[in-house]
Structure formats: structure tokens, C-alpha cells
C-alpha positions in Angstrom: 0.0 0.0 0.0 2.9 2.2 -0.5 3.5 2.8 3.2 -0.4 3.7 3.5 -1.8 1.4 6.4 -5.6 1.8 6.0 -7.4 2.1 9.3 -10.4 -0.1 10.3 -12.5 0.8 13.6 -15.7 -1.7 14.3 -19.1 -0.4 16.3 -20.7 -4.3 17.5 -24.3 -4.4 17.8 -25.0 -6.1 20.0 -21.5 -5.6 22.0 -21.2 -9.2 23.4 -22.4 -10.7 19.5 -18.9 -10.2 18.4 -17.6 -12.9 20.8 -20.5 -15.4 18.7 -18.9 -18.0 17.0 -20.1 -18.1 13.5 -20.9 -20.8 11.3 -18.2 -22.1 9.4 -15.9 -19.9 10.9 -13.2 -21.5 13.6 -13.4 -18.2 16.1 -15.5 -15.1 17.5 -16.6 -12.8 14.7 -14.0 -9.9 16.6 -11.2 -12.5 15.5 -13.0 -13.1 11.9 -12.9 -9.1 11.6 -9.3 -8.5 12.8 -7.9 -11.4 10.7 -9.9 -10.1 7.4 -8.2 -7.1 8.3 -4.4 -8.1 8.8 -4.7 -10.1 5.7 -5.5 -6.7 3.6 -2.7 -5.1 5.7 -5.0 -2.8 7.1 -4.6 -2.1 10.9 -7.4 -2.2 13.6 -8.0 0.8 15.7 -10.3 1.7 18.9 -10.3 5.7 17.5 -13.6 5.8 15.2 -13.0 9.0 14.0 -9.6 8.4 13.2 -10.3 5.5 11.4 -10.0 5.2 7.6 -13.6 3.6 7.7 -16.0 2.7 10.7 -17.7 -1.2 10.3 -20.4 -1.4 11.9 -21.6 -4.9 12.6 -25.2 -6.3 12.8 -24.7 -9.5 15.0 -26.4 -12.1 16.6 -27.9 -12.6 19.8 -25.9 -14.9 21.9 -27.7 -17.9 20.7 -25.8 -17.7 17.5 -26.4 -17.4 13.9 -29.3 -19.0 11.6 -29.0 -20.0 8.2 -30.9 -18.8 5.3 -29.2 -21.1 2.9 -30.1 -24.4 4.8 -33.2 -22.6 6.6 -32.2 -23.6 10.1 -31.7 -21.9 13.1 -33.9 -18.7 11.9 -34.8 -17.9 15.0 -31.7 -17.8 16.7 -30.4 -14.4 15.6 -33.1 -12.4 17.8 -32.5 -14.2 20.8 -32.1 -11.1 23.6 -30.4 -8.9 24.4 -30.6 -8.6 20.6 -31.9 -4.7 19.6 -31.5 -3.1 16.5 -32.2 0.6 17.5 -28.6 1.7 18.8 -27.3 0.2 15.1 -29.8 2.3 13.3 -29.1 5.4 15.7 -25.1 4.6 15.1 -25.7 4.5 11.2 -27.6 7.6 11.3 -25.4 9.4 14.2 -22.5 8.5 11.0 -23.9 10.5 8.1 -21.1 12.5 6.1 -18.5 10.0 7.5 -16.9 6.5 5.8 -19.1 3.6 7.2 -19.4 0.1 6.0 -22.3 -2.5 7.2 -21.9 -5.6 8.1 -24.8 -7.8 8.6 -23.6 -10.9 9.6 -26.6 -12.1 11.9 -27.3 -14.8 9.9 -25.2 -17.0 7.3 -25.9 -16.8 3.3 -28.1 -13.6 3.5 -29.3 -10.6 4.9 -31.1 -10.2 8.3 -34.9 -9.7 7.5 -35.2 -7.6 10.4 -32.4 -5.0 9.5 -33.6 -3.2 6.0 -37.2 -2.5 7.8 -35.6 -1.0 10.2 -33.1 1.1 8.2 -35.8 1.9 5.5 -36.7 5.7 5.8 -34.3 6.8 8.0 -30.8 6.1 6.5 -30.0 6.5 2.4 -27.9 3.5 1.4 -26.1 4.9 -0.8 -24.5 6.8 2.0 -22.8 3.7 2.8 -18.8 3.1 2.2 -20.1 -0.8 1.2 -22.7 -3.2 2.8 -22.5 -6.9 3.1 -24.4 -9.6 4.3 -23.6 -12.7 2.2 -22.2 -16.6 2.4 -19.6 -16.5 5.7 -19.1 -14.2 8.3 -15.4 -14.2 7.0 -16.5 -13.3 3.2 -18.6 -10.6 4.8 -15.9 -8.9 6.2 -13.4 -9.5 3.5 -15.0 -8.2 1.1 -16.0 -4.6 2.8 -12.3 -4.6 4.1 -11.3 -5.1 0.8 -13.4 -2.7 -1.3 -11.9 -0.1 1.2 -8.3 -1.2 1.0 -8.8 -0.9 -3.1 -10.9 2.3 -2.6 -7.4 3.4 -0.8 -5.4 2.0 -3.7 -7.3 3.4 -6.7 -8.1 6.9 -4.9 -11.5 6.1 -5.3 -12.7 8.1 -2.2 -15.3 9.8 -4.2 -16.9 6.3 -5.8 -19.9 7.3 -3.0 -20.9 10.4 -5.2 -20.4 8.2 -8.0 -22.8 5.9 -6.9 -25.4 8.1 -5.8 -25.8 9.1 -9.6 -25.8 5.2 -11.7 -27.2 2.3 -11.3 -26.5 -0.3 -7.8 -25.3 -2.7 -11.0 -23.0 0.1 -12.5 -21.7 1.1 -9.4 -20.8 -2.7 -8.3 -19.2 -2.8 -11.8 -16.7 0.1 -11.0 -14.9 -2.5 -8.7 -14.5 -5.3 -11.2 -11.1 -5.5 -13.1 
């Protein structure tokens, strides 16, 4: 990265979710972020302002993640203390500044809970990246790497880009 480390901060929601053991992971989602990160040779941070990009992270209850894929465990994700409110309110408290999304609540899709939620009150386009697809680990890598390449390409105005083409267009700026 030409002696550029990018910075990652993550906002957990729920706080104890990120020590939830995914599926098909081998550790807490916290250790699934950090490694995604390392491997980009990104660097994670505590400072959310300083950081290069907040991820915020929609995570399970304590009870684990469900499946969409296999359509088990589905009603695992909500189990308390499980409240999406302070996400929203951190998504919306964020406006103007680089945020990612990662839903990662349940495997192989999104939470159905989560866009209801965030409908009317946040524009998605103001969104660094959102993911909520396959592993907890491909979730992460792929947010941490459209930042890192965002970084590499000076792409830090691809949001204003986006906000005026289509979602397909603007996933197609990424591809090679």
C-alpha cells in the first residue's frame, strides 16, 4: 500500500455478539474481523474517527447465527439482548463520514429484520459498502477489501459516484 496502512474501527451491535462464533468460521466474529483485516494489511483501531472507515456490525444474539441457505436456526439471531435501535441510531449518528455494514446475523443472507428498520431513515447509498452474504469471513473481506482498493485506486469519491448510476453500474466500477 505504499506505506499507507488503512485504518479499520468496528461499532458491535450487540456488544457481546462479536464474541458469537459463526458458522463455518473457527473463532468469535471480533477475531473473523481483525484477521480479514491483517490479511488486507489494514490495521485495527479503537479511535472511530480516526479511522480510515468505521464497520459497523449487525450480529447475533448470543444464541448464535441462523441459516438462510439451509433454513435452520432462523430464530436464533433475535434471541435477547438482541436490539437493533442503537445500530440504526449509530448508522444515522455517522452521516457524512466512511461507514461500512456488516450484517452478519445470519449465514448466506441478509437479516430480514435489519432493512425494515433502516428503511426511511438512512440512504444506502451513503454507505462506504454493505455486506451480508455466504460466511461471516466473506462478509468482512469483502467490505475490508473494497476499502483497501478504494485506498489504492483513490476512489474516495466512488460514494458520489454511486449516488448518480445504477446499484449494477456502481458494483461494476470494482471489477477489473
Amino acid at each position: 500500500l505504499a506505506g499507507r496502512t488503512p485504518t479499520f474501527a468496528a461499532s458491535w451491535h450487540p456488544l457481546d455478539g462479536k464474541r458469537v462464533q459463526a458458522m463455518y468460521e473457527d473463532r468469535p466474529l471480533w477475531q473473523t474481523l481483525r484477521g480479514q483485516i491483517r490479511a488486507a494489511g489494514g490495521k485495527e483501531i479503537t479511535d472511530e474517527a480516526a479511522a480510515d472507515v468505521l464497520i459497523v456490525v449487525n450480529v447475533p444474539g448470543p444464541a448464535g447465527q441462523g441459516d438462510h441457505a439451509l433454513q435452520t436456526r432462523l430464530d436464533l439471531p433475535d434471541s435477547p439482548p438482541r436490539n437493533l435501535e442503537p445500530l440504526v441510531l449509530t448508522l444515522e449518528g455517522r452521516a457524512g463520514q466512511p461507514t461500512a455494514l456488516a450484517d452478519v446475523a445470519y449465514a448466506n443472507g441478509a437479516d430480514p429484520r435489519l432493512m425494515p428498520a433502516l428503511l426511511g431513515r438512512l440512504d444506502p447509498f451513503a454507505l462506504l459498502a454493505y455486506g451480508a452474504w455466504n460466511t461471516a469471513g466473506n462478509t468482512f473481506g469483502t467490505l475490508v477489501f473494497l476499502r483497501v482498493r478504494a485506498i489504492l485506486l483513490s476512489l474516495d469519491t466512488h460514494v458520489l459516484h454511486c449516488r448518480t448510476h445504477s446499484a449494477v453500474n456502481c458494483q461494476a466500477d470494482f471489477l477489473p
